[in-house]
Backbone as a ProteinNet text record, in pm:
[ID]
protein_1_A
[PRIMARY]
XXXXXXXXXXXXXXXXXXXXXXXXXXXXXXXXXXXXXXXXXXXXXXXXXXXXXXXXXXXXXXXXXXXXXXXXXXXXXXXXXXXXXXXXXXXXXXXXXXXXXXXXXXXXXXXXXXXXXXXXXXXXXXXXXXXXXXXXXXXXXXXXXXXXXXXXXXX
[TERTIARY]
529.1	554.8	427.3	374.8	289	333.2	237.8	315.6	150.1	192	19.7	86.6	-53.3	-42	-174.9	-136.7	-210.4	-193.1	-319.9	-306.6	-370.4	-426.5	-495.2	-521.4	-423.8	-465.8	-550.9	-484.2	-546.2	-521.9	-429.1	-409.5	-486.7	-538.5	-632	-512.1	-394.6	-325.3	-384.7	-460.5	-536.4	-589.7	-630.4	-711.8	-553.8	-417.5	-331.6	-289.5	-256.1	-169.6	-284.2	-404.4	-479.5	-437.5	-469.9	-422.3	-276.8	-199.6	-83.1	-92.5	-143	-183.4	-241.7	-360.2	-424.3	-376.8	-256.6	-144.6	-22.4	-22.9	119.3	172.5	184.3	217.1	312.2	275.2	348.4	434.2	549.7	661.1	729	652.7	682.4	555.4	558.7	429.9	476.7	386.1	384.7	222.5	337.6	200.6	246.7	146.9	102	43.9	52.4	80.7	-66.9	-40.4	-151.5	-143.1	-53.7	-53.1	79.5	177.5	349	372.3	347.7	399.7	309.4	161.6	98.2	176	272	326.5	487.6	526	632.2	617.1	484	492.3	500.9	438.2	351.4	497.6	598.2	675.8	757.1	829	896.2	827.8	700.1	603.4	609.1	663.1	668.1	810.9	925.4	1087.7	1091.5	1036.3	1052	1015.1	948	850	976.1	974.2	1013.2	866.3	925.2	868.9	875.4	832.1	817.1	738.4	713.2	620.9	647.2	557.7	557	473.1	485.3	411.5	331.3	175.6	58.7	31.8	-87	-116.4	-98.5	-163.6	-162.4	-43.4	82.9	172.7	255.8	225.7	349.1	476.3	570.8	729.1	766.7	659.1	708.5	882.3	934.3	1055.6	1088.4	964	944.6	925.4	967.6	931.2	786.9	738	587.9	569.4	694.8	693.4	810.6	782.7	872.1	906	976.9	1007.2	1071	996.6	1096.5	1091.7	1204.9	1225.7	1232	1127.7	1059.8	1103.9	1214.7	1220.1	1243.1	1137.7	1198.3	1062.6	1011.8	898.8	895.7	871.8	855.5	720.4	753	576.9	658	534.8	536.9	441.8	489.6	389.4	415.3	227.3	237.4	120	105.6	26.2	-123.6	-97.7	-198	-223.8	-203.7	-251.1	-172.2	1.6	46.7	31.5	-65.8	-131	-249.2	-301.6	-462.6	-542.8	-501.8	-627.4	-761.2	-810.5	-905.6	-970.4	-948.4	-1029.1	-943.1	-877.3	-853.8	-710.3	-678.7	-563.2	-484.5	-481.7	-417.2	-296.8	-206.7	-121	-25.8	-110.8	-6.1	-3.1	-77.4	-75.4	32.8	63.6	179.9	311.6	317	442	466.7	353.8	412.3	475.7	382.9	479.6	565.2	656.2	734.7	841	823.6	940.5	921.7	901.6	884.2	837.2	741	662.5	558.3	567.3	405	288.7	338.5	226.1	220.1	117.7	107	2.6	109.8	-16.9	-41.2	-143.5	-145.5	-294.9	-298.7	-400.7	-502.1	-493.9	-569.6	-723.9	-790.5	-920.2	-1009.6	-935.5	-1006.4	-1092.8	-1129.7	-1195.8	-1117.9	-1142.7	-1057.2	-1093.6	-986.5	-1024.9	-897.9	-911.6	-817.3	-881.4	-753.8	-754.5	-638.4	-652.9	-506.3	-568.7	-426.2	-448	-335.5	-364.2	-222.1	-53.8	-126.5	11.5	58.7	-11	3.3	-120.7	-61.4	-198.6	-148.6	-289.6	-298.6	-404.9	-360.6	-437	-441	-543.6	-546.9	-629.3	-578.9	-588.8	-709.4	-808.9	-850.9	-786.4	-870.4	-856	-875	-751.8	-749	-816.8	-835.4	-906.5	-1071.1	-1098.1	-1229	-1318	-1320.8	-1404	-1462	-1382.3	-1379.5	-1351.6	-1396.6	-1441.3	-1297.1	-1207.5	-1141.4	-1076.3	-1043.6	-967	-848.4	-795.4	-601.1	-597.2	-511.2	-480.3	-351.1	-362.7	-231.9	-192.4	-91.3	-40.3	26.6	-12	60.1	142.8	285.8	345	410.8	361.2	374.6	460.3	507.6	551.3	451.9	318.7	245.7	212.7	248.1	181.3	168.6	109.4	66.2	-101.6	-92.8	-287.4	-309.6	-331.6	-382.5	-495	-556.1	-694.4	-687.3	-808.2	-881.2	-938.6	-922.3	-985.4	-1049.9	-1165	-1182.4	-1185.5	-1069.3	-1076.1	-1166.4
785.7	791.9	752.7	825.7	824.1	792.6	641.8	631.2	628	645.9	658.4	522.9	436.6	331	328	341.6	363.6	266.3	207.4	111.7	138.1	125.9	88.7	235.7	298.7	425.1	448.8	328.9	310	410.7	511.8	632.6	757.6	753	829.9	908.4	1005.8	1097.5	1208.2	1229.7	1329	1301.4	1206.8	1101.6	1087.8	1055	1023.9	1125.9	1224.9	1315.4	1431.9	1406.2	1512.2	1348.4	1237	1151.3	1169.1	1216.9	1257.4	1376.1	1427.1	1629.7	1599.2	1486.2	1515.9	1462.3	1366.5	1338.3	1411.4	1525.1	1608.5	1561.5	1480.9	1395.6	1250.6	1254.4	1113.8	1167.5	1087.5	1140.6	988.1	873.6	772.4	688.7	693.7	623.8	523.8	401.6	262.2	264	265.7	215.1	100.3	10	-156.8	-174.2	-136.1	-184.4	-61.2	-163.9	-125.4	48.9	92.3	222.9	287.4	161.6	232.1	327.6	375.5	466.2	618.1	621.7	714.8	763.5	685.7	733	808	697.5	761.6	911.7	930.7	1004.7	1165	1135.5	1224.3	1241.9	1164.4	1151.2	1278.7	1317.4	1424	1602.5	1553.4	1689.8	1677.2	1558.4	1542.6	1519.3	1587.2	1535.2	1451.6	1528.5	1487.5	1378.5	1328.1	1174.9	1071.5	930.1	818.8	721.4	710.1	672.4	477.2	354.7	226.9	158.5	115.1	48.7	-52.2	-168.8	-295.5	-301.4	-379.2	-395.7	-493.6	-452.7	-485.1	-571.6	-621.9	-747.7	-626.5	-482	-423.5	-308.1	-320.2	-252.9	-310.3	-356.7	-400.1	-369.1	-411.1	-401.8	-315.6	-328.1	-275.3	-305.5	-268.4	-311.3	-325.9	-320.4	-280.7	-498	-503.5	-620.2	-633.5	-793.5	-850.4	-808.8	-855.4	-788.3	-724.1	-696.7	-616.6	-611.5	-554.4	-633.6	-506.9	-414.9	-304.3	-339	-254.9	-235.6	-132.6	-37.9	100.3	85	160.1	132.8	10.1	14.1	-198.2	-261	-215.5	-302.9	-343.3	-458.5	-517.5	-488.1	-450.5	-486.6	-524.5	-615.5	-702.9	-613.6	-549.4	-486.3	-576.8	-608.6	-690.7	-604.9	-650.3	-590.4	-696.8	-824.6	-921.9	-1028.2	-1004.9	-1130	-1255.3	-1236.6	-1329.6	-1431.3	-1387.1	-1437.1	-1471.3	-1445.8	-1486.8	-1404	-1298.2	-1259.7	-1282.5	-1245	-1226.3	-1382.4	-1462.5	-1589	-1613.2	-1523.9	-1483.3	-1491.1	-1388.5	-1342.5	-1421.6	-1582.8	-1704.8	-1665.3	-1715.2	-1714.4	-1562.2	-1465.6	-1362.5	-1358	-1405.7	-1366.2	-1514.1	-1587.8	-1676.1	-1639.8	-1556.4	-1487.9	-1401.1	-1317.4	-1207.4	-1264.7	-1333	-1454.6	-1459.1	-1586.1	-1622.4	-1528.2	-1395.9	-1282.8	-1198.7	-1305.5	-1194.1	-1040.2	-1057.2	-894.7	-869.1	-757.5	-717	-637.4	-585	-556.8	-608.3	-659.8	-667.9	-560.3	-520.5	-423	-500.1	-522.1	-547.5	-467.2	-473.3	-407.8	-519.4	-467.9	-552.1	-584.9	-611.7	-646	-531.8	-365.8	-228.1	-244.3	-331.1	-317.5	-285.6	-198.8	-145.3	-239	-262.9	-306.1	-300.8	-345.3	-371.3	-452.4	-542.4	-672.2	-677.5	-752.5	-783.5	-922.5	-1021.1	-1154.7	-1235.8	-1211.2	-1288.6	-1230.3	-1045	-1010.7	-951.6	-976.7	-920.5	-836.1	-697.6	-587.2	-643.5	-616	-598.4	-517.7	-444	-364.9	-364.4	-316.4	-311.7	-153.8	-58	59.2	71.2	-29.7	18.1	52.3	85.9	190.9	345.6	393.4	533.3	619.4	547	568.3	621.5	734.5	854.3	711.8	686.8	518.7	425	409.7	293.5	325.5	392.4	403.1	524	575.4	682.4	666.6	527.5	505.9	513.8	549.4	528.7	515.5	464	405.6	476.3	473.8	472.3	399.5	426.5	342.5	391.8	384.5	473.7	376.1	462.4	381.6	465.1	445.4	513	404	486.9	334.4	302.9	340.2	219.5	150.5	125.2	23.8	89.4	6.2	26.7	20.4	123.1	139.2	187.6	87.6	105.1	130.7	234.7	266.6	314	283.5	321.1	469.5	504.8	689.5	652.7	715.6	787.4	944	939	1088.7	1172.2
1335.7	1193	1119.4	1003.8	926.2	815.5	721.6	605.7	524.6	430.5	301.5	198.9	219.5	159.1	65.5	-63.8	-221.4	-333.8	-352.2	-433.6	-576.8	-709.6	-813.9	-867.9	-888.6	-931.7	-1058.3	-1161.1	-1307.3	-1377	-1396.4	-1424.9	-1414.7	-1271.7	-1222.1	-1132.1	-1178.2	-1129.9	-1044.3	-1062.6	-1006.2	-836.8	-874.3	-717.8	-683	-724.7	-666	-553.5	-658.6	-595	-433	-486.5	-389.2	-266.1	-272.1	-132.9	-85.9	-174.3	-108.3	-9.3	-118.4	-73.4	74.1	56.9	206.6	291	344.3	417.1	406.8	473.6	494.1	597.5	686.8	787.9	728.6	623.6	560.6	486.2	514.3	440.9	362.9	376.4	358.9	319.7	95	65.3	44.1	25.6	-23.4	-125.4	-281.9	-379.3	-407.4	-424.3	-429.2	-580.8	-655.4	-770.2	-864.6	-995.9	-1063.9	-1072.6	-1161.4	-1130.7	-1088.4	-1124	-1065.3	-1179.6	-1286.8	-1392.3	-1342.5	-1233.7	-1240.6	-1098.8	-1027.1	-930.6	-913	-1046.6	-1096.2	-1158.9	-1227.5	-1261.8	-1135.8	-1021.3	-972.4	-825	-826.3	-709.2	-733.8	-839.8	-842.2	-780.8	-784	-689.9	-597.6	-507.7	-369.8	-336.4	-337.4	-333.6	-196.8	-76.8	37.5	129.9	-22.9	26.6	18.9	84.6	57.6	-41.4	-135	-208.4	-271.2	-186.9	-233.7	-300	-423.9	-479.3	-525	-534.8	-601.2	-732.9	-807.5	-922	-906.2	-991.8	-1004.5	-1144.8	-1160.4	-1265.7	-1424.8	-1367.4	-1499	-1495.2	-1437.3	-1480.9	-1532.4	-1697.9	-1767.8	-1801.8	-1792.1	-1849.6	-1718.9	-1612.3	-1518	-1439.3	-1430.5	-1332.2	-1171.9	-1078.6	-950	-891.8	-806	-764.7	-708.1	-741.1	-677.9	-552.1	-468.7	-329.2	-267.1	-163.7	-94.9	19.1	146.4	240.7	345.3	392.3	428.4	585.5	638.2	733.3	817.6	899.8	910.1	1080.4	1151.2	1285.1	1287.7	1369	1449.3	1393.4	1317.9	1258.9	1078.4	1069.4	948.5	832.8	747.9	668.6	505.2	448.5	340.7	265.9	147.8	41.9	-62.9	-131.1	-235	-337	-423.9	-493.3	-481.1	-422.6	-431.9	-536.8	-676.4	-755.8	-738.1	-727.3	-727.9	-562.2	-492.7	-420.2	-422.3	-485	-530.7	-402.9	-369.4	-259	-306	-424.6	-462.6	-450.3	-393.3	-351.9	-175.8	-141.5	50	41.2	176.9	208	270.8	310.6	364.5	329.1	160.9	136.8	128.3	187.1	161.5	294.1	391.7	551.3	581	515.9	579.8	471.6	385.4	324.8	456.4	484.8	563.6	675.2	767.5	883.8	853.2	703.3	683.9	693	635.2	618.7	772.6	873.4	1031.8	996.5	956.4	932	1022.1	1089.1	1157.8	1110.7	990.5	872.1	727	685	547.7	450.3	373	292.7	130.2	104.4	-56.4	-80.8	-238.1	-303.8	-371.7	-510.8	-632.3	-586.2	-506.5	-474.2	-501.8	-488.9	-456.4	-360.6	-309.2	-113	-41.2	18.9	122.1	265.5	339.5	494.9	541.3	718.2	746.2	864.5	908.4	1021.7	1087.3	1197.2	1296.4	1336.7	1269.3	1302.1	1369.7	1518.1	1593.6	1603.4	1555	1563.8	1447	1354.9	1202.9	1182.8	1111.9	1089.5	953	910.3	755.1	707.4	590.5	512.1	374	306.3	204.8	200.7	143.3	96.2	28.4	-26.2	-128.2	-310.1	-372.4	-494.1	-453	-514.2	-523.8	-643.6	-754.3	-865.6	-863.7	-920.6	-899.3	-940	-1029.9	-1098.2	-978.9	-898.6	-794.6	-671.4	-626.9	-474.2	-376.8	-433	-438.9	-257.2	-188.3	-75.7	-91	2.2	49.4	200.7	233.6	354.7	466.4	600.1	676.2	773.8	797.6	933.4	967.7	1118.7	1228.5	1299.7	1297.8	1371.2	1500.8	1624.9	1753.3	1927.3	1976.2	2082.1	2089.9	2108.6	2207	2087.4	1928.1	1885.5	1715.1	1676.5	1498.7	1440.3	1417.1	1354.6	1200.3	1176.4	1016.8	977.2	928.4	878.5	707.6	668.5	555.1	553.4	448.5	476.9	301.8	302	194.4	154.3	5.5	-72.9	-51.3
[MASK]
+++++++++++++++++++++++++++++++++++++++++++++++++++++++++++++++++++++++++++++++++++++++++++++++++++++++++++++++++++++++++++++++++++++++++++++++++++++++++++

């Protein structure tokens, strides 16, 4: 299973929808905030997607929760958008949320650096910005028996 994990669009629709376009394999996105109204907007072009997002520092009156908590097969992942964790001074407190909620992936955004790590059992990623402005990344994760691989792609 292939899922596309997209963060900080900034109303950069355009950068959105071609990272959808270039994952026809994913049928299951996760956007992480900053940008839930440019996804709302852009989901009805894709019916066949599963579509989860959390809200970001700049999607106001948003209605989507900080985090999230799905359950994909027999594996766990924690999508956050990041501020109400403070990544942006390190990923500690969202990497012991994710523990806490038995998750084996964490995805959050907000930093627009893209990377990814595996720490003791937990992958984590961060997608990047999808936004033409800021460096135009989106992310996946593969989820296969022998295991889970999360990478960074750039647009």
């Amino acid at each position: 299973m292939r899922i596309l994990v997209i963060s900080d669009s900034h109303c950069d629709r355009d950068s959105l929808r071609s990272a959808i376009e270039a994952q026809p394999r994913a049928h299951t996105i996760l956007f992480l905030g900053d940008g839930v109204r440019d996804m709302e907007s852009e989901a009805p072009t894709f019916p066949k997607h599963k579509v989860y997002a959390v809200r970001g520092n700049c999607d106001l009156a948003c209605m989507e929760p900080a985090v999230r908590v799905l359950q994909v097969g027999d594996k766990r992942i924690m999508m956050t958008h990041g501020h109400t964790f403070a990544v942006d001074f390190g990923i500690g407190d969202a990497v012991d949320a994710a523990r806490r909620n038995g998750c084996d992936v964490l995805a959050f955004g907000h930093t627009h650096t893209p990377m990814t790590d595996y720490q003791d059992g937990l992958y984590i990623i961060n997608p990047g910005s999808i936004a033409r402005w800021n460096g135009q990344t989106y992310g996946v994760i593969d989820i296969v028996p022998g295991g889970i691989m999360c990478n960074t792609i750039s647009l």
